[in-house]
GUSE-802416 format. One record per residue (C-alpha): residue in one letter; x, y, z. Coordinates in steps of 0.1 Angstrom, whole numbers, padded with zeros to 4 digits, always signed. Layout:
// residues N
AXYZ
...
END
This chain:
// residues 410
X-0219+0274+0186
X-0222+0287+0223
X-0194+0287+0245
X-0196+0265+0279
X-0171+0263+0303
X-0146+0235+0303
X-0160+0206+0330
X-0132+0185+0347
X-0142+0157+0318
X-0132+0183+0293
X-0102+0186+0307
X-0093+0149+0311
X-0101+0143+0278
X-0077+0169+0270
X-0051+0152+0291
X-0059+0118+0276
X-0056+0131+0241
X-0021+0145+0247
X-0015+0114+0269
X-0024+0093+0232
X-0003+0114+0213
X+0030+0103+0233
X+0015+0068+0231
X+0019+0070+0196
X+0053+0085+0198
X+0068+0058+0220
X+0047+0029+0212
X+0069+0020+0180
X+0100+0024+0197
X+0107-0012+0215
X+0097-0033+0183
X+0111-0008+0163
X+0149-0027+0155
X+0135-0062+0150
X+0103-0053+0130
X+0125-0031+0105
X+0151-0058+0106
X+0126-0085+0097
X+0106-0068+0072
X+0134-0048+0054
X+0164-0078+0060
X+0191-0057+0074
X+0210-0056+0107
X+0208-0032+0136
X+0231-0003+0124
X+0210+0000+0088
X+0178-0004+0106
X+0187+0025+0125
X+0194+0048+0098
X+0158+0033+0082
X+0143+0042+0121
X+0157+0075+0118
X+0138+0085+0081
X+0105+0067+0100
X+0109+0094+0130
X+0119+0120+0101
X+0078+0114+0084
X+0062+0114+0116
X+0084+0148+0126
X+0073+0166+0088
X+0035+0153+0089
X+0038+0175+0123
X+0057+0201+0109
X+0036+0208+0079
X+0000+0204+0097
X+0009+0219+0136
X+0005+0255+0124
X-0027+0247+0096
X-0041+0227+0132
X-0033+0258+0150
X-0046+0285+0130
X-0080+0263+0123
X-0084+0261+0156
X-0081+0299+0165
X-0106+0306+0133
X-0131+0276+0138
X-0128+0261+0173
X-0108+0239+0195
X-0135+0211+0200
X-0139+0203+0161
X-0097+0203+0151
X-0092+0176+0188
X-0122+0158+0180
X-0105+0149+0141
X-0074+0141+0150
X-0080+0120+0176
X-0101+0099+0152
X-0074+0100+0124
X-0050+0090+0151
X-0073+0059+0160
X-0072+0054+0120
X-0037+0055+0113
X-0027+0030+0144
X-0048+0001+0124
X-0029+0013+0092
X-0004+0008+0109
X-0013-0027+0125
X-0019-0047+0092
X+0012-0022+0072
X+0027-0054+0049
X+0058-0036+0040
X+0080-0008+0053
X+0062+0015+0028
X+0031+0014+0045
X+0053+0017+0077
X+0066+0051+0066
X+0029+0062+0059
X+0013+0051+0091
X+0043+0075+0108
X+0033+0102+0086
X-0004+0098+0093
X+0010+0096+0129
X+0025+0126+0132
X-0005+0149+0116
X-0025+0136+0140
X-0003+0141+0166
X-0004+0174+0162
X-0032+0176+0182
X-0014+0185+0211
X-0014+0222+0196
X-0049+0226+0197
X-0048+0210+0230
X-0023+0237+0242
X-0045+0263+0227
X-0071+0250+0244
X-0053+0251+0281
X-0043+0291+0270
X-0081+0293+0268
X-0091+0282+0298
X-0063+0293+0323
X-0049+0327+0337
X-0016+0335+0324
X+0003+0335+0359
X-0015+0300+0358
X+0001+0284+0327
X+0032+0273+0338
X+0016+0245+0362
X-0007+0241+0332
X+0016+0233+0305
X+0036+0209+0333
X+0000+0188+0336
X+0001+0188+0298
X+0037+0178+0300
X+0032+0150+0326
X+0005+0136+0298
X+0038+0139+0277
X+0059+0117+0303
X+0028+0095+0313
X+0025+0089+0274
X+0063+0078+0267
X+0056+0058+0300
X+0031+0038+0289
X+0037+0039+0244
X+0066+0022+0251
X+0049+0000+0278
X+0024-0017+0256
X+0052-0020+0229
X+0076-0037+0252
X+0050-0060+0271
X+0021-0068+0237
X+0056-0070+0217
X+0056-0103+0231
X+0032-0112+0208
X+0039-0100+0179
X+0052-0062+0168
X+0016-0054+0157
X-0004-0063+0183
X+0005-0032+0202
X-0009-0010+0179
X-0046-0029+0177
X-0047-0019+0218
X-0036+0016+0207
X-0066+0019+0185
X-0092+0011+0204
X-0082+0030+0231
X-0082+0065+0208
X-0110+0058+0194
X-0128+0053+0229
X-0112+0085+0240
X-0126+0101+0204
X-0162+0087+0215
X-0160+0102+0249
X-0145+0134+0240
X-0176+0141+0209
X-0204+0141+0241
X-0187+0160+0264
X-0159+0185+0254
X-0167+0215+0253
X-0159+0246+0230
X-0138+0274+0246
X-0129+0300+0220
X-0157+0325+0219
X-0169+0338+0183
X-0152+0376+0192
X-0120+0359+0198
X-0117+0340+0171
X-0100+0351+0138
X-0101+0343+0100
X-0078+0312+0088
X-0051+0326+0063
X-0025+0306+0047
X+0000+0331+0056
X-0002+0320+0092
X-0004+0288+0088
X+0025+0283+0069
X+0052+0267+0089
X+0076+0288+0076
X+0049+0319+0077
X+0044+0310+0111
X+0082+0323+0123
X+0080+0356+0097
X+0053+0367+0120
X+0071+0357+0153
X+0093+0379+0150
X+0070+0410+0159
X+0073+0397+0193
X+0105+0407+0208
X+0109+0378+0228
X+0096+0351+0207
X+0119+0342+0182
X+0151+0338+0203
X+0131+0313+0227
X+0125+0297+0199
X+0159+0294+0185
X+0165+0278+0218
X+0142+0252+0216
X+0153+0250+0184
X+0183+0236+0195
X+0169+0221+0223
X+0144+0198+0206
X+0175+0188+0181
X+0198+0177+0208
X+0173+0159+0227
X+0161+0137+0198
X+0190+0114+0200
X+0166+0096+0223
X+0138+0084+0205
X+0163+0081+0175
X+0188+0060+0191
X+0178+0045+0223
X+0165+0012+0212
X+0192+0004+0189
X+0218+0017+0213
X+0202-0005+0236
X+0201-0033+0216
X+0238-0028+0203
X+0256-0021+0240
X+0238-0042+0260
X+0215-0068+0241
X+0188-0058+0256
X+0153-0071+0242
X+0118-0052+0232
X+0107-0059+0268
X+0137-0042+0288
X+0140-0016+0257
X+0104-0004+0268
X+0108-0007+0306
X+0136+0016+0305
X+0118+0041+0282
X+0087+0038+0305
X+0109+0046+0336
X+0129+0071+0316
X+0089+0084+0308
X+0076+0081+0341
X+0107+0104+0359
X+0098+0132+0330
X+0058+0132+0341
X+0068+0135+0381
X+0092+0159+0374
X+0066+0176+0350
X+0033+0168+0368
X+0043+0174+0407
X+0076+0193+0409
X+0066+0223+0384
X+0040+0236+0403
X+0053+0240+0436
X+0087+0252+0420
X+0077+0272+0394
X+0060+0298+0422
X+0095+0296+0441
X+0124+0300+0417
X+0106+0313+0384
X+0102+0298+0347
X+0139+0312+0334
X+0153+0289+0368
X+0141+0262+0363
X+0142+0259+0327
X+0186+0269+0331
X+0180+0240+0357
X+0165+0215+0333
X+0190+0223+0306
X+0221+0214+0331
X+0204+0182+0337
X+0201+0173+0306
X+0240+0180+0297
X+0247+0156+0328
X+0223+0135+0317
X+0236+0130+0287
X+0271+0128+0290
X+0260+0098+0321
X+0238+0079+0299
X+0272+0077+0269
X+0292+0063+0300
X+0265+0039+0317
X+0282+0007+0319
X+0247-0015+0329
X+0210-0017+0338
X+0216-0005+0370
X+0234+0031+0361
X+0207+0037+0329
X+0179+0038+0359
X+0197+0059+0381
X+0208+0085+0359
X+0170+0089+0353
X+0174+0112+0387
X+0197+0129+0370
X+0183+0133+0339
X+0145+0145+0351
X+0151+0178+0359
X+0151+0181+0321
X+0115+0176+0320
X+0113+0210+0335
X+0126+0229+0301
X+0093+0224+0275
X+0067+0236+0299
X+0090+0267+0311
X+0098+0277+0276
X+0064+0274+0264
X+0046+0292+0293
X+0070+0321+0287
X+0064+0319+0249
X+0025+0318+0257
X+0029+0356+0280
X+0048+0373+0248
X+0020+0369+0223
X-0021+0379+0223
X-0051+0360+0232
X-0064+0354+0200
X-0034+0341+0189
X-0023+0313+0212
X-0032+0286+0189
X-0008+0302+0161
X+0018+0306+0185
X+0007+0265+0197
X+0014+0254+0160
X+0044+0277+0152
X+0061+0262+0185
X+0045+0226+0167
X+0064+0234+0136
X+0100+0243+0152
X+0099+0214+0175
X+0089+0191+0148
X+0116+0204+0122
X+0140+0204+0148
X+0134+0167+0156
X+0128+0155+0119
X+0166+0166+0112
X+0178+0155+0142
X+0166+0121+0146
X+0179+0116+0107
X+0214+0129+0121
X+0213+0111+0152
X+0208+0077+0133
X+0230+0083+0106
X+0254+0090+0133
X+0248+0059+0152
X+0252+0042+0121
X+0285+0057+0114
X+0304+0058+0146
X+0287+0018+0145
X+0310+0010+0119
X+0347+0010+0111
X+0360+0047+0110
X+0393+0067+0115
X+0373+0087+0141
X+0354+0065+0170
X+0336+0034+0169
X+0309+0035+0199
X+0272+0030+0201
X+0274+0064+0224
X+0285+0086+0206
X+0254+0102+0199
X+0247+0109+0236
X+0281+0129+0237
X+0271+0151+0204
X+0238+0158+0224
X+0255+0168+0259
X+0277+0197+0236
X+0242+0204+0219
X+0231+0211+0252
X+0257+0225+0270
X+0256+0256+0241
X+0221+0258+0242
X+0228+0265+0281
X+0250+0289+0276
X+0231+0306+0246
X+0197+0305+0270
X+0214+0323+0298
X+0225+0351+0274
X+0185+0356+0262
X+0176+0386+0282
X+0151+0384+0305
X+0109+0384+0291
X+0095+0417+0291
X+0056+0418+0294
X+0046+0428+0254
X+0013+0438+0245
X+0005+0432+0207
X-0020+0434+0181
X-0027+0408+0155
END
């Protein structure tokens, strides 16, 4: 196959496919604690811990297919791997929509999350087409798709909810299978045959993946720090409707508003703040200056006593948004061309495994602290365990000397 160069479609397909991907994430999240409660009969502290195992299938079927994704792509192409998983991701949405019983539920996730995973290649396929001192504002368009998806997933939940918990995921399939129809006439291929390199297993092993991340110096501590990152931060999508509904009573409608604005602060932050201040203070700064939001973001969102505060900590909160894309376009300077869809997938894997514990622990934990104990009974106490989570990975992230420009060989 000959290599053309990416057309601004090609790019917006790109955007809309890691746009879906988010969609998919957030879309369950508003109907999630009364469609678990209804089908499985249980009340909102079980159907938590049942929420949390649903997050921990969509979380492995990432972690076990990001790096295979990844390394297929860097051996076959990115245009092949986006155009499949978009499809399967149109696929498992109607799975998903006519599920009859949680079972079915936990394999639509599952099927969920591999597709998902798309956003590797997608990443890889950015690397391809962008300078390195050009990544960072890159990876921040890629992670306003992120923001712009948990804007509107949790939309269409919260608002098609209405009328019925699987209605939402009809409008999700049509739409990704419409963005797999437009994407198979004009996307592109960017990764030449001389940079591309033969699959092996050993690579795309997750676990594979971080033995050979560590012959780059600077790789493996980043990673530890997202690491951490990722497992702190999934108290959200673990716990946020069910906190929701347990502190304040709030509905699937108002559950997906405030995830929509909580989305929609991320993708400004990401999609028109990282540019401008990525050239002025530096991808180190601003990632040290997301992580500090996120402690005080945290901490705010455990003491919010109303609608009112939950929206205006968002302000607070954003500069989170800053950390993924920083981290990543650092990551994406340490390691060779021809391997930026291995390093895509093994970044997949570590943020995946990282959120498939910690949405299991953050739900359990809800769950706990929800009933009786010697300790503290309070819906927030997961959003305190997350602001210490945070505040060390802070600490541990200003430790990490600074990148060094490496030159490797695969």
């Amino acid at each position: 196959m000959t290599v053309a160069p990416a057309s601004n479609y090609a790019i917006i397909f790109v955007f809309i496919t890691v746009l879906l991907d988010m969609v998919g994430f957030g879309l369950i999240i508003p109907v999630q604690p009364a469609l678990i409660s209804q089908v499985a009969q249980v009340d909102v502290a079980q159907a938590s811990i049942i929420g949390g195992f649903m997050f921990f299938a969509f979380s492995a079927g990432q972690f076990l297919l990001g790096p295979t994704l990844g390394n297929l792509s860097d051996a076959y192409g990115r245009r092949p791997l986006l155009l499949l998983a978009v499809f399967g991701l149109g696929c498992d949405y109607l799975i998903t929509a006519i599920a009859p019983s949680i079972g079915w539920l936990f394999l639509g996730r599952a099927l969920a999350g591999i597709c998902g995973a798309s956003y590797v290649i997608a990443n890889a396929y950015i690397a391809d087409i962008t300078k390195p001192e050009e990544r960072a504002k890159a990876f921040g368009l890629m992670g306003a798709a992120f923001g712009l998806g948990f804007v509107i997933g949790p939309a269409i939940g919260g608002l098609l909810g209405a009328f019925g918990p699987r209605v939402p995921f009809y409008v999700a399939a049509a739409i990704s299978l419409m963005n797999f129809v437009f994407g198979y006439f004009i996307l592109p291929e960017t990764l030449s045959p001389a940079n591309r390199r033969a699959f092996s297993w050993s690579r795309a092993n997750p676990l594979g993946t971080l033995r050979i991340f560590r012959q780059y110096k600077q790789v493996m501590p980043l990673c530890i720090l997202l690491a951490l990152y990722f497992f702190a931060t999934s108290v959200y999508p673990a716990i946020w409707p069910f906190w929701a509904t347990a502190k304040f009573g709030w509905g699937p409608k108002l559950i997906g508003t405030t995830l929509a604005a909580f989305g929609l602060a991320m993708a400004f932050t990401q999609g028109v703040l990282t540019g401008p201040l990525v050239k002025r203070f530096g991808e180190r700064n601003l990632a040290l200056a997301g992580l500090v939001g996120g402690v005080l973001g945290a901490i705010a969102f455990g003491l919010a006593p109303n609608l009112f505060f939950v929206l205006a900590i968002l302000l607070v909160h954003a500069p989170e948004g800053f950390i993924h894309p920083m981290l990543t376009a650092l990551l994406s300077k340490e390691v060779p061309e021809n391997a930026q869809g291995e390093l895509q997938g093994g970044l997949s894997s570590i943020m995946n495994m990282a959120t498939m514990v910690g949405t299991v622990f953050y739900s359990l934990a809800f769950g706990y602290f929800m009933q009786p104990n010697p300790y503290f009974v309070s819906p927030n106490a997961g959003f305190f365990i997350a602001a210490g989570l945070l505040g060390a990975a802070l600490i541990y992230f200003a430790m990490i000397p600074k990148p060094m420009p490496i030159v490797a060989g695969v």
